[in-house]
C-alpha positions in Angstrom: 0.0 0.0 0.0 0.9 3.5 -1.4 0.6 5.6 2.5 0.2 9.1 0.7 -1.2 10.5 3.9 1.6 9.2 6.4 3.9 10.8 3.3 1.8 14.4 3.3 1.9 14.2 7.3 5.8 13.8 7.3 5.6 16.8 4.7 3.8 19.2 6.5 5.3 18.5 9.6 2.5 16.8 11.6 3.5 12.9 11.3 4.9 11.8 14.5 6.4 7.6 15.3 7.9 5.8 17.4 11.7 5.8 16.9 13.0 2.1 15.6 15.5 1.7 17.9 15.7 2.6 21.7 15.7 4.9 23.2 12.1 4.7 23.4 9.8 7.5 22.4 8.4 9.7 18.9 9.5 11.4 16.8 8.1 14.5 14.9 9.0 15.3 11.1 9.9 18.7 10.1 11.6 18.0 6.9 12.6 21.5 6.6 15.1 22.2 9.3 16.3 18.0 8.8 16.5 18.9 5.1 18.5 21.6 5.7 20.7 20.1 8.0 21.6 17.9 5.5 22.4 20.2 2.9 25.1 21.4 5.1 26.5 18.2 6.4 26.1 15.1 4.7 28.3 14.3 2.1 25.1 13.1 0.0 24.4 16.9 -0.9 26.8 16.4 -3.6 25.4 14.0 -5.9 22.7 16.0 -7.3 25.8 18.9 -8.0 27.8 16.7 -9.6 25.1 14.7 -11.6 24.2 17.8 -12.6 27.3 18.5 -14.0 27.6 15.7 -15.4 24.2 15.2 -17.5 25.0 19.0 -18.8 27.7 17.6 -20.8 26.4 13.6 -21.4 22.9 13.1 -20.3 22.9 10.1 -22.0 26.1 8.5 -21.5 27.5 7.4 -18.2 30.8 8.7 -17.0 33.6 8.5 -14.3 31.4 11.4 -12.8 28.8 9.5 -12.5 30.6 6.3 -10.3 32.5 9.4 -8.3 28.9 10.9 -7.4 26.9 7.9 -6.2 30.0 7.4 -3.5 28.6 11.2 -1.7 25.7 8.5 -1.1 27.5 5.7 1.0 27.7 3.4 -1.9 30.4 2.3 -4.3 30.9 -0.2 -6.9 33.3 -2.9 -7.5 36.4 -2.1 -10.4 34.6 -4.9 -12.2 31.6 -3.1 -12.7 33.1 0.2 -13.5 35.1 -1.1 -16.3 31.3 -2.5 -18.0 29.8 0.7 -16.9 32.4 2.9 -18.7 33.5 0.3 -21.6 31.6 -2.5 -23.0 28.0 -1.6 -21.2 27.9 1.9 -22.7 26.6 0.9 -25.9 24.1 -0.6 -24.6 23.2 1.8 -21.5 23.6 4.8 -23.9 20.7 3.5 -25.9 18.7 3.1 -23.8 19.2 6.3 -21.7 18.2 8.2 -24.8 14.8 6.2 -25.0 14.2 8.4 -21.2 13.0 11.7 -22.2 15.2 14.2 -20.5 13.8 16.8 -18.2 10.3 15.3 -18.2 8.8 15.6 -14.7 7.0 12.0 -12.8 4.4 14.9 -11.7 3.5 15.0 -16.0 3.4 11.4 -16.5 0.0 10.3 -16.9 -1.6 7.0 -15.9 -1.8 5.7 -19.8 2.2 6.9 -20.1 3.5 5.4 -16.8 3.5 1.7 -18.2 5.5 2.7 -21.2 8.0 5.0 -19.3 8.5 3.5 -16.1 6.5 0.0 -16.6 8.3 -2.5 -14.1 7.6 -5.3 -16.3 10.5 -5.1 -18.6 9.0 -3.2 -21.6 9.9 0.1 -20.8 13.6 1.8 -21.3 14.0 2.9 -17.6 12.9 -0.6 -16.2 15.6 -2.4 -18.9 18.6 0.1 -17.6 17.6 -0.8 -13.8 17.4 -4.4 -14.9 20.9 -4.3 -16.8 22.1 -2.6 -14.2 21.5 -4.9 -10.9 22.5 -7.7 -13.6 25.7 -6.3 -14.0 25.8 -5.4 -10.2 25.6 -8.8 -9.4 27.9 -10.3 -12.0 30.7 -8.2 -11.1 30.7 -9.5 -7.2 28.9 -6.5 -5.9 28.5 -6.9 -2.0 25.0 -7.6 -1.2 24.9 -5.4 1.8 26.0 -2.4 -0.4 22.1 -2.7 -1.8 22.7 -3.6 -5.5 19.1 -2.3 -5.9 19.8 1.1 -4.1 23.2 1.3 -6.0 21.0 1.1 -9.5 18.6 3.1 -8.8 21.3 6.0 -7.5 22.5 5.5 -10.9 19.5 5.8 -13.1 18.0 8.9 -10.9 21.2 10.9 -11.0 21.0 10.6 -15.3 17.1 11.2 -15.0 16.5 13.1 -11.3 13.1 14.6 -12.5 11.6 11.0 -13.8 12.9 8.5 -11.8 13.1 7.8 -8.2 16.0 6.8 -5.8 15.1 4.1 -3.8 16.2 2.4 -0.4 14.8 0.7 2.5 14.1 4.5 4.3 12.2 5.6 1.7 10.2 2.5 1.3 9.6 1.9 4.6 8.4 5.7 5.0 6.4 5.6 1.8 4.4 2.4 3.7 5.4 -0.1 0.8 7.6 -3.5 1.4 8.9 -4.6 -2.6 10.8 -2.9 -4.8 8.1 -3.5 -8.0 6.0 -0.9 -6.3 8.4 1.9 -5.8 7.9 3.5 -9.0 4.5 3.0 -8.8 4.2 4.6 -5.4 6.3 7.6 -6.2 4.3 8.2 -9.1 0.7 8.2 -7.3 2.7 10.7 -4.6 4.1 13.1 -7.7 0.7 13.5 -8.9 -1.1 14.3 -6.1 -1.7 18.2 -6.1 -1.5 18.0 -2.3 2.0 16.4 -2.3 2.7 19.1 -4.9 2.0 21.9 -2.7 4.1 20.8 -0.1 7.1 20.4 -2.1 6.9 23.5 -3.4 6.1 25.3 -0.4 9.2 23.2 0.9 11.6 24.3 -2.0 10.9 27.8 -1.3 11.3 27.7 2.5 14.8 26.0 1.8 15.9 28.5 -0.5 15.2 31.5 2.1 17.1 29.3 4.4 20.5 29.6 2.2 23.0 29.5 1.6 24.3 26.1 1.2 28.0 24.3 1.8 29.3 22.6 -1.5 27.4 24.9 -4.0 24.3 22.8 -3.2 21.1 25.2 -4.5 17.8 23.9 -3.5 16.1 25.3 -6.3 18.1 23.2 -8.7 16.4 20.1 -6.7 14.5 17.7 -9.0 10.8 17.6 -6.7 11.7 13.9 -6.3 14.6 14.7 -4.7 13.1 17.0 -2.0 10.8 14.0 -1.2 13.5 11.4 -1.0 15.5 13.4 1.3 12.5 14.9 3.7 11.2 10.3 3.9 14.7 9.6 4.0 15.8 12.2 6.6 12.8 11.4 8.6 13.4 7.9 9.1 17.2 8.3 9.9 15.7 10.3 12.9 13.9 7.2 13.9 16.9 5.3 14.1 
């Protein structure tokens, strides 16, 4: 189940739960101070800069850039993989990032378009490059505790951050959904609700006033998906 009102809750600040580990006790979500903290400490602010980067000069091409800015996220990939990634694998990855429309937001993807855009069952481009990807992952001896899902999915959303989702256990577990077949899905049904919407952007503003930002981090270059992995994410590392 897709929990969009525990999601707008945690948005606007009113969604409190019990913490995961002891200590006992709640904890209330107020994405934009945790957001902001996070701007200006964690090493994860840099992704989305140097993705950004990145994309401007190969949007559809994976680069060294690319492996460099997934590691800001507390994962990394084995030499193995790299060496696909970057040699033999970018024939193939390269066509089918340009079958993902650039710049196209989730929030414009409409119900008849989401199976043939982000369709988990194979058919669509971005499924196929996640699929490849994880493939690859796990031929090259990735560690299984690095998350070979997460680390495909950090990979995909930094070449598409306005279309497709990054995806771990926080945000899941936060978003009320157990399997990774439904993340898309769920982030989808959360992008195009006009209540979700409002809170984003009401969030985006307030974290611009609030800069600014270590690491030439600007909040209003933030793909909307971005702002609501980071304020389930953020909220759920509290709980911890």
């Amino acid at each position: 189940m897709c929990d969009v009102q525990r999601v707008i809750q945690i948005l606007n600040g009113t969604f409190a739960a019990p913490r995961v580990n002891p200590p006992a006790g709640r904890v209330t979500a107020n994405p934009l101070v945790a957001i902001t903290n996070y701007l200006n400490g964690f090493s994860g602010r840099l992704y989305d800069v140097q993705f950004a980067t990145s994309n401007a000069a190969s949007p559809n091409n994976f680069t060294q850039a690319d492996v460099m800015a997934i590691r800001s996220l507390s994962v990394s990939t084995t030499a193995a993989f790299d060496a696909w990634l970057l040699g033999s694998g970018q024939a193939v990855t390269s066509q089918l990032l340009a079958q993902i429309p650039i710049g196209l937001n989730l929030s414009a993807v409409t119900p008849n378009q989401f199976p043939n855009l982000l369709g988990s069952n194979g058919k669509s481009s971005a499924s196929q490059l996640w699929n490849l990807l994880v493939t690859q992952l796990k031929a090259s001896g990735q560690p299984s505790r690095q998350g070979i899902q997460v680390v495909a999915s950090k990979l995909v959303a930094g070449k598409r951050p306005h279309l497709v989702p990054i995806t771990d256990s926080f945000v899941r577990a936060e978003m009320g959904i157990s399997c990774w077949a439904k993340t898309w899905t769920c982030s989808h049904t959360l992008m195009t609700n006009q209540v979700v919407q409002g809170h984003l952007t009401a969030l985006r503003a307030s974290l611009i006033a609030n800069g600014p930002y270590q690491g030439g981090v600007n909040p209003a270059l933030l793909s909307e998906l971005r702002l609501l992995d980071l304020a389930l994410w953020t909220f759920h590392r509290q709980r911890l």
